[in-house]
N, C-alpha and C positions, 0 to 999 in steps of 0.2 A: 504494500500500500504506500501510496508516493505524494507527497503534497510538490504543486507546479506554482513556484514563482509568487512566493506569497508576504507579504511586509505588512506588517499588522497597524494599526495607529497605536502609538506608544504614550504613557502614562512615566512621570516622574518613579524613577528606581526608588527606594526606600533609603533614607537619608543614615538611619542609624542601621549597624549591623546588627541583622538578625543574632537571635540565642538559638546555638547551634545542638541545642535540645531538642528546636522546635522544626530547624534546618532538616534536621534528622532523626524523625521518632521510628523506633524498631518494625512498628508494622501499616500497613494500610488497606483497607479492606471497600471491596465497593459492597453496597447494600441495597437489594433491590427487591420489590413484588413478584411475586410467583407469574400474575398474571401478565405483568410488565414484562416480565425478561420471558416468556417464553414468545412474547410477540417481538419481541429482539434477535431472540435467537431463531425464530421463525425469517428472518428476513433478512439476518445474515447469511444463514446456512445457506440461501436458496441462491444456488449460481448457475442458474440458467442465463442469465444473460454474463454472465464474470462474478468478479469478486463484488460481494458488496458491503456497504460499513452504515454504522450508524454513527452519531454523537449522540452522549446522555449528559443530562442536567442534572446536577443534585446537590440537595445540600451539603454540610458539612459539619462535623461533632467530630471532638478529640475526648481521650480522657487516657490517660497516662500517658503510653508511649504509641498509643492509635490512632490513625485516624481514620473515620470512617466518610466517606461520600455514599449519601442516599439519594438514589436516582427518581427524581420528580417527573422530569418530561425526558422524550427522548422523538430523532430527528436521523428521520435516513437521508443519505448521501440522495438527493434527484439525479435521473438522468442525464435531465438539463443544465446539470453541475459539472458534470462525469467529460474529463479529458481523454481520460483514454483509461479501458479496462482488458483486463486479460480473463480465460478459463479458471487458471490455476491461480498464481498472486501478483497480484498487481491494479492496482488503481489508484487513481489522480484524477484531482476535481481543481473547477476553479479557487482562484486567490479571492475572487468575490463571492463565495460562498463561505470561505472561510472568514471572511470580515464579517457573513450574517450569525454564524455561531457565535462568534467574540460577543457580536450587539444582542444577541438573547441571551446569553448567558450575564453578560451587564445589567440586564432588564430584570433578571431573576435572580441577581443577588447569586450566582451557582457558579458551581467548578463545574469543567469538561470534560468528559473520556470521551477516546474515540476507542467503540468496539467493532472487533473483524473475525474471520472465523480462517481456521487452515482447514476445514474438515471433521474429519472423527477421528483425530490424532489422539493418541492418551498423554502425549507430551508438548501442547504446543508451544511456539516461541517465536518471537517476531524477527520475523526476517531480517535480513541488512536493509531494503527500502525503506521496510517498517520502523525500523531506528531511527534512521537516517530523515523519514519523515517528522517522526514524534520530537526530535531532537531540534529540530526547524523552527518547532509549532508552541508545541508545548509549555519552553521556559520562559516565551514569549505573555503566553494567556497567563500564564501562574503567575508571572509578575503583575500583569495588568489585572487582574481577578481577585488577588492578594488569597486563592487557594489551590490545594493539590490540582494537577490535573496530568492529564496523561495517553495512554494508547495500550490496550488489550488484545488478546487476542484470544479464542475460544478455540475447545475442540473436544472430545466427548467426555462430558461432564470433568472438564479440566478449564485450567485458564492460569494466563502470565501476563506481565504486563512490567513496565515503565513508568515511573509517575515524577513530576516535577514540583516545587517548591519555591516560592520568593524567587524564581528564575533559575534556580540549581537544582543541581540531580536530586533528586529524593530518596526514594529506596523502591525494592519491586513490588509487584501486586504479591501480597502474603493470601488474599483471598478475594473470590464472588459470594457472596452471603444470600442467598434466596429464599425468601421471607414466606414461605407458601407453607402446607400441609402432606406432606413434614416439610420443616427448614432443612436445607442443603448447603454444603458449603464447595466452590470450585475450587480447586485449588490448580498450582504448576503441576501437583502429582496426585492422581486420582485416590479415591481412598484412602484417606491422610491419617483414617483414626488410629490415633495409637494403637497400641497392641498392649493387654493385660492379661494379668493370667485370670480368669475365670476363677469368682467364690461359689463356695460352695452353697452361701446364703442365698445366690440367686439361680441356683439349679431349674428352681421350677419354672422362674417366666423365663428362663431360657428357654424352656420346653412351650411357650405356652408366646413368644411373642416374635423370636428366634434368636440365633447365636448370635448377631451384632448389634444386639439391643443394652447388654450390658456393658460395653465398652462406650456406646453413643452416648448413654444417660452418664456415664463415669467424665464423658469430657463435657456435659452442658453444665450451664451455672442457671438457674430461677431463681429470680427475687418473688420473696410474698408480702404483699402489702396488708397490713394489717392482720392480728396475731391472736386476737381471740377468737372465739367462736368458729367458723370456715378456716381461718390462717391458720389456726394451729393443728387442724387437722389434717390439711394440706400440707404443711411440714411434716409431719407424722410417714404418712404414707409417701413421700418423693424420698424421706431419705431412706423409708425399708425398701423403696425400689433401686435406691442406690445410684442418685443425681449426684453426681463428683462435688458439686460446689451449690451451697445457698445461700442465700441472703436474706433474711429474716427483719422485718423493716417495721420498727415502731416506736413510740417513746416514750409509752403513759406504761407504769406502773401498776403490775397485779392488783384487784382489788377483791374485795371479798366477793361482790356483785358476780363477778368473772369464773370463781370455782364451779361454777355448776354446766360452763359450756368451752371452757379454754384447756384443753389437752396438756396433759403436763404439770398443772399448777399444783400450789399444795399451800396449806393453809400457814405453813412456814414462809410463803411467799410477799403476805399481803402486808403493801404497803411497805413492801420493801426490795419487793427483786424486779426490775425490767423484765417485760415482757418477750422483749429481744435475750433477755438472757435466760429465763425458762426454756428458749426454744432451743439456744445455744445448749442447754444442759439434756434436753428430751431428743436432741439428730445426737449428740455424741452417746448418750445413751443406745441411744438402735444402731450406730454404724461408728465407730472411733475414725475412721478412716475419710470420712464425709469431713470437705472445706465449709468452713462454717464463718460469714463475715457478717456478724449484725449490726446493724444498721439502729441505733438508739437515738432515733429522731423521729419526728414523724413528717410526710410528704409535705409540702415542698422543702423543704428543709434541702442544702445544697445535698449533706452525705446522704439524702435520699436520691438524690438527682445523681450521685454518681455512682450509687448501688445500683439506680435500674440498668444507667449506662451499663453498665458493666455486665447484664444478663443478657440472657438466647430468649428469655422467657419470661412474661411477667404476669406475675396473677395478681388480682384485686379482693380483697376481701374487706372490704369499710364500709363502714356503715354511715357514711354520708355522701348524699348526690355531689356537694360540692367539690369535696374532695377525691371522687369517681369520676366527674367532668376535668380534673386537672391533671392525673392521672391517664385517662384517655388521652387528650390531647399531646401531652408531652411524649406517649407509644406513637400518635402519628405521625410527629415532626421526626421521631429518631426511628421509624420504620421497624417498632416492637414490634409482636405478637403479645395481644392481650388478651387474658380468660379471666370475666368478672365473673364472680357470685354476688348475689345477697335476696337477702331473707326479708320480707313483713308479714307480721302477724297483727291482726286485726283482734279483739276481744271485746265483749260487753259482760259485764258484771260477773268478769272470772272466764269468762265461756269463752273459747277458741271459736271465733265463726269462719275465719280464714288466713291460710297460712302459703303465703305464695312469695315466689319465688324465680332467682331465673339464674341459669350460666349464660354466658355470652362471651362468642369469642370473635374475635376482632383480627383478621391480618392489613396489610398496606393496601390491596387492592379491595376489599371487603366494605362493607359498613361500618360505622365506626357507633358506639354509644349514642354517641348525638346524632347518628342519623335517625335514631329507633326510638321506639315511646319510653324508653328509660328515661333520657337527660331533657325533658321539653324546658322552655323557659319558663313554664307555669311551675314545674317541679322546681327548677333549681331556687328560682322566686321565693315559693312557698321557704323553701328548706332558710332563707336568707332572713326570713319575717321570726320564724317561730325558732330558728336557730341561732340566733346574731354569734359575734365573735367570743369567746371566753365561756360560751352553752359547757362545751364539754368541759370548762375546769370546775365546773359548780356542782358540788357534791349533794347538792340536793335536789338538782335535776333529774324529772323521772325518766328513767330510762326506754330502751326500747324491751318489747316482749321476746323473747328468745327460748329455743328449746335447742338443745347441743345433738339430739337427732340425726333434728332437719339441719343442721348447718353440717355433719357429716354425710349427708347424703350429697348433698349441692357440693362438699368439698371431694366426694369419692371421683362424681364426675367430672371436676377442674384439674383432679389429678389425672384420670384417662386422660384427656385432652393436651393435656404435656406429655404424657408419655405418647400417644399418637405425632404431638407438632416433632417431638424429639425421632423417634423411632418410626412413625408411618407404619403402625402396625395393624391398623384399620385396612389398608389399602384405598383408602380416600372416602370410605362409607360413611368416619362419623361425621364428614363435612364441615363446614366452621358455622357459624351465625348466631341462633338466639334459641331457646329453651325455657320452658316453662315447668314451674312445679309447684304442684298443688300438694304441699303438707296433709289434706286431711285426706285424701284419697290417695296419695301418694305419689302421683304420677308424675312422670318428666318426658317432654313431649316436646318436639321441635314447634315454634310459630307455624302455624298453617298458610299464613302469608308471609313469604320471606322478607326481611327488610330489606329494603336497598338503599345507595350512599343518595343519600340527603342533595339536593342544588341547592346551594348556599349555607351549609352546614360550618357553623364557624371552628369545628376540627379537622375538619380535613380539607380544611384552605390553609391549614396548614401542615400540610403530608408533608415529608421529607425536607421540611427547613430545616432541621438539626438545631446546633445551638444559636444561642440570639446569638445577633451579632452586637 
């Protein structure tokens, strides 16, 4: 792939020298929708006429030595571009096409990749043109962009790539990340999962989900948001299935109210242990071996913002819309997977008259919470009127009604649903979207009208921004 004769309009260089931290972090990952890149990879692959390429847009989020670009839009090479293509490799477009990528990726605040495909190579790798283009292009945009950008290349479920920085080299593509059911990761070498030796603890859903199911859950990391009721049951069960890393996310302190639905607790606990650290003591209980990073804040809080960064996975277990809308939102910009629960139970004078419920799971290309009758503005409204700021520090605030059950049942199935997004052990049966459960009959039952993403939903007009700028 060949860029022909191209001189970009140029932006003052950056006066102070960069921190060669930032010049050079260890990894960089592109991260994309299942349904996005297969329409990508649909349109590279196809060389009936020659090679062809796309450009993707997307955001961008760091968080230690990563960085990730989340691909928002994306943008094939036209015909009417195309200087000259080959069979095998080879393509070159105009210099004036390439000055309209520069001006839309300006427009949308985004970094660039240009992706190309060598076939169904299990090794692929960019050619000399391919260098020799990106190396043109590249140091060019990332200066003018002020973020990574670069040039990939695909080929069966593999990929490699080149990426550029403040105008200097950067480091290679460590990965493709694709955000669907299950999540997949491309790598330069196919089948990257470590290799471990097989416990004996998990004999059985080896037999029951297959052999590379214990190794895949051993390299994911899920953060759970919120730790009583649903959360702590959800920790319970990911670390007997033996998730290599979690992250346990909360800040309020055991209280007595909480013994009768939060997994773990003990009466030793009240009023004096984090709820983050219960859970810490209940995963090293069932697995010593299980990474265990809690998070003793609660959302938005920054060290909540860089526990989710840092997961494959993110479950929701809170019991407030507002805090479930901000939540959401932050999985759309950084292109999570999100699987909420939660519970209401209605009563009159003691009596359970209804106990409903929902999982709901969320990818990039999906509906998002606010698309669906969970987040409406009359909800979040209400919750703002009869909730104000400081509700949950007041200890004589009535609570909500809870039965530790039903919040077991809603958290058995958020755990399926990570072990499917991690393993794909469904074969794509249990689908993503919304559920219902009815506590008093019992039932949990897909929406009979699927949701769909929302026109004008203000979460996912903000898909794949990544962090503010």
């Amino acid at each position: 792939m060949r860029l022909r004769g191209f001189w970009p309009f140029r932006r003052p260089a950056p006066t102070a020298a960069p921190d060669p931290a930032e010049v050079a972090p260890e990894t960089i990952e592109l991260r994309v929708g299942g349904v996005t890149w297969s329409a990508i990879q649909q349109h590279v692959e196809d060389t009936t006429r020659g090679e062809e390429g796309a450009f993707l847009f997307g955001g961008f989020a760091r968080l230690g030595n990563t960085d990730s670009l989340l691909v928002r839009e994306w943008r094939p090479i036209p015909a009417s571009a195309i200087v000259k293509r080959s069979r095998r490799y080879g393509l070159e477009w105009t210099s004036a096409f390439s000055s309209e990528i520069l001006a839309q990726a300006i427009r949308l605040n985004a970094s660039v990749v240009l992706v190309h495909s060598h076939g169904r190579t299990d090794h692929p790798e960019l050619s000399g043109p391919d260098k020799e283009s990106a190396r043109r292009l590249f140091p060019k945009f990332s200066r003018i962009l002020g973020k990574p950008c670069g040039s990939i290349v695909i080929g069966s479920r593999s990929a490699s790539g080149q990426f550029w920085k403040v105008g200097r080299r950067h480091v290679d593509l460590t990965q493709v990340r694709i955000v669907a059911a299950p999540i997949t990761y491309w790598k330069p070498t196919p089948d990257a999962t470590p290799e471990q030796a097989p416990k004996r603890r998990h004999d059985r859903m080896r037999l029951a989900i297959g052999p590379k199911a214990e190794a895949q859950l051993a390299a994911a990391s899920v953060a759970v948001v919120g730790l009583c009721g649903g959360g702590s049951h959800v920790c319970q069960q990911l670390a007997h299935m033996g998730v290599g890393r979690l992250i346990p996310i909360d800040g309020d302190v055991v209280k007595d109210v909480n013994l009768g639905r939060m997994i773990g607790s003990t009466e030793s606990d009240v009023d004096k242990t984090l709820k983050a650290d219960v859970m810490v003591r209940l995963i090293g209980s069932i697995d010593a071996s299980t990474s265990v990073d809690p998070v003793r804040f609660n959302f938005p809080e920054i060290e909540t913002i860089n526990g989710l960064k840092s997961a494959d996975v993110v479950v929701a277990c809170v019991d407030s819309f507002l805090v479930r809308e901000q939540i959401n939102t932050f999985c759309r910009r950084h292109h999570l997977p999100l699987v909420d629960i939660g519970l209401g139970i209605l009563t009159r004078n003691e009596r359970l008259l209804r106990a409903d419920g929902q999982l709901t799971v969320a990818l990039p290309d999906t509906a998002c919470l606010r698309c669906g009758p969970l987040l409406t503005d009359e909800v979040l409204d209400r919750e703002r009127r009869e909730r104000p700021p400081g509700y949950d520090r007041d200890p004589n605030a009535p609570g909500d009604a809870q039965v530790v059950s039903m919040n077991g049942t809603l958290a058995s199935e958020a755990a399926n649903t990570v072990l499917d997004l991690i393993t794909g052990y469904s074969g794509g049966r249990r689908r993503v979207g919304w559920w219902q459960y009815n506590g008093r009959n019992g039932s949990l039952a897909p929406l009979q009208e699927p949701v769909r993403r929302r026109v004008g939903c203000p979460a996912c007009a903000e898909q794949g921004h990544g962090d503010p700028n």
